[in-house]
N, C-alpha and C positions, 0 to 999 in steps of 0.2 A: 776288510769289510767294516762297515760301522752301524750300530746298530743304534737305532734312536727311537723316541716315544714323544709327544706332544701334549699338552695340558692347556688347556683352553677354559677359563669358565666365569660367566659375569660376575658371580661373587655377590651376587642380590644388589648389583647395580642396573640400572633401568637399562643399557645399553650397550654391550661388547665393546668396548673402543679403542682396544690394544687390537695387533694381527699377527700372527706365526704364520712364515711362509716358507714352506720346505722344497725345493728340487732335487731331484737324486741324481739322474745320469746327465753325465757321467760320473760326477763328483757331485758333491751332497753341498748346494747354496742353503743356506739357512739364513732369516731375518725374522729382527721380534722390533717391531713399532708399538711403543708404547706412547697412544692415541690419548692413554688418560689422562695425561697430564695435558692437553691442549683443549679439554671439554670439549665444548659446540665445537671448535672447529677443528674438531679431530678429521672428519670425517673426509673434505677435501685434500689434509693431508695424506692420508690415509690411501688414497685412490691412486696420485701421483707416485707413492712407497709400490704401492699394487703393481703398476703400470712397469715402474724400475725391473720390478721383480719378476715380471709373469714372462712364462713359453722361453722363446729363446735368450732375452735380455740375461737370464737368469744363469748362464754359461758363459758370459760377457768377461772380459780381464775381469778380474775381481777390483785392480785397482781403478781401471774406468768405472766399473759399477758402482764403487764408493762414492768415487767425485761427482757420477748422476746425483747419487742421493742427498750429498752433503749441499749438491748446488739445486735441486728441485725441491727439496722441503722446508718449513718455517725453521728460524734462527732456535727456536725453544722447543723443536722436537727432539723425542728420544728414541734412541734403535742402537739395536747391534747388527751386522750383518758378518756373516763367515763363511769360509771356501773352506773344506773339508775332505783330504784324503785320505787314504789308510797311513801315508807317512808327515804328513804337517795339516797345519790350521792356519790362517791367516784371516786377522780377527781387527775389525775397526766398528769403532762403539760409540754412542754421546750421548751423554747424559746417565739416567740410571739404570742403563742395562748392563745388566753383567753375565759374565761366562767366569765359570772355575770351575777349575780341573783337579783332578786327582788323581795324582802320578807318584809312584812308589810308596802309594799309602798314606801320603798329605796333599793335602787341599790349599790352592793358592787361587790365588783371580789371576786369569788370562790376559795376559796384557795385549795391546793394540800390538800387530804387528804380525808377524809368521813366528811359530812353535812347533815344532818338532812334536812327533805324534808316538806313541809305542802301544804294544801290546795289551789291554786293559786297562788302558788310561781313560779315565771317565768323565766326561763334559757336563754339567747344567747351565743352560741359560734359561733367564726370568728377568722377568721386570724387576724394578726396587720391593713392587707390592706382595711380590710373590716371597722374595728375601725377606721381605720384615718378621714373620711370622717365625722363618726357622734359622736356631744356630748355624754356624761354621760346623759345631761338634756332630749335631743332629744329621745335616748335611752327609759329613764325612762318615758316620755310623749306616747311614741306609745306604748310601752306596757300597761299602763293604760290605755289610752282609746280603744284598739283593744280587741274584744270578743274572736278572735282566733290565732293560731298563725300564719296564711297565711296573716290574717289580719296587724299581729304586722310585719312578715318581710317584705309585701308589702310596708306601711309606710315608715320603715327605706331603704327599696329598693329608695323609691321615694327621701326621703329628697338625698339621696348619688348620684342619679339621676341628683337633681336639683346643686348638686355642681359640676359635673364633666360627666354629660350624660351618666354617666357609663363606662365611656372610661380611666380605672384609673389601668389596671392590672387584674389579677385574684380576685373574690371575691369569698368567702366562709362562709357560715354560718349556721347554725342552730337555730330555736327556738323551745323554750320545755316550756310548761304549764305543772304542777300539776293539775289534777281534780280529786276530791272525786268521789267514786264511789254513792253515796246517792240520 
């Protein structure tokens, strides 16, 4: 099972222009389009990402689903998109999105490609603007000591809180636990 949380917030920008898009069954698709970087024309982007993503598309090869995206959006957008089961991740990115994981108690960036998944290994993805605010350390400290993942993104909400009131642009992000089913 995987357990996940979402964080969405304009950030006292006039316009959301990043999107999280999550499907569960059967397997948990995950996408984060960060729209902010293409301003005004986020939003045509944006729909095309939508369209990839929504109802069935969204259970698609994963590797077909990439190549939609890579070939239906502008050359300077940024996303990450992932396929997600209890035992691997397979994970294709461009630009400043990133996922890192934490497995055996260190924190690394996910690379493009399939990863092996285990027991309590713990995922965030975010845009750049969401990373800029908090360490690798800060990172790897809330997810340890947080039981869930409302728990872990509250935290890192908070530390990102305490440097900028939240008033820093669009944030975006995801956390994802592994849990055994046992």
């Amino acid at each position: 099972m995987i357990e996940y949380y979402t964080f969405k917030h304009n950030g006292g920008a006039e316009n959301y222009n990043d999107e999280v898009f999550l499907t569960v069954f059967p397997n948990i698709t995950l996408a984060i389009f960060y729209g902010s970087v293409l301003g005004d024309k986020s939003s045509g982007a944006m729909k095309v990402f939508t369209d990839i993503l929504s109802g069935e598309n969204a259970q698609m090869d994963f590797q077909c689903m990439a190549r939609d995206i890579e070939n239906a959006i502008p050359d300077n957008a940024e996303y990450l998109a992932l396929r997600i089961t209890d035992e691997e991740i397979d994970s294709v990115r461009r630009g400043r999105v990133l996922a890192k994981i934490i497995k055996n108690g260190e924190l690394k960036d996910l690379p493009n490609g399939v990863f092996g998944l285990a027991n309590e290994d713990r995922i965030i993805c975010a845009t750049d603007n969401f990373f800029k605010y908090i360490s690798d350390e800060g990172i790897l400290a809330d997810a340890l000591c947080s039981l869930s993942c409302e728990e872990w993104m509250d935290n890192m909400v908070d530390r990102i809180s305490d440097e900028n009131r939240l008033d820093c642009g669009n944030l975006s992000a995801v956390t994802l636990i592994v849990r055994s089913e046992d």
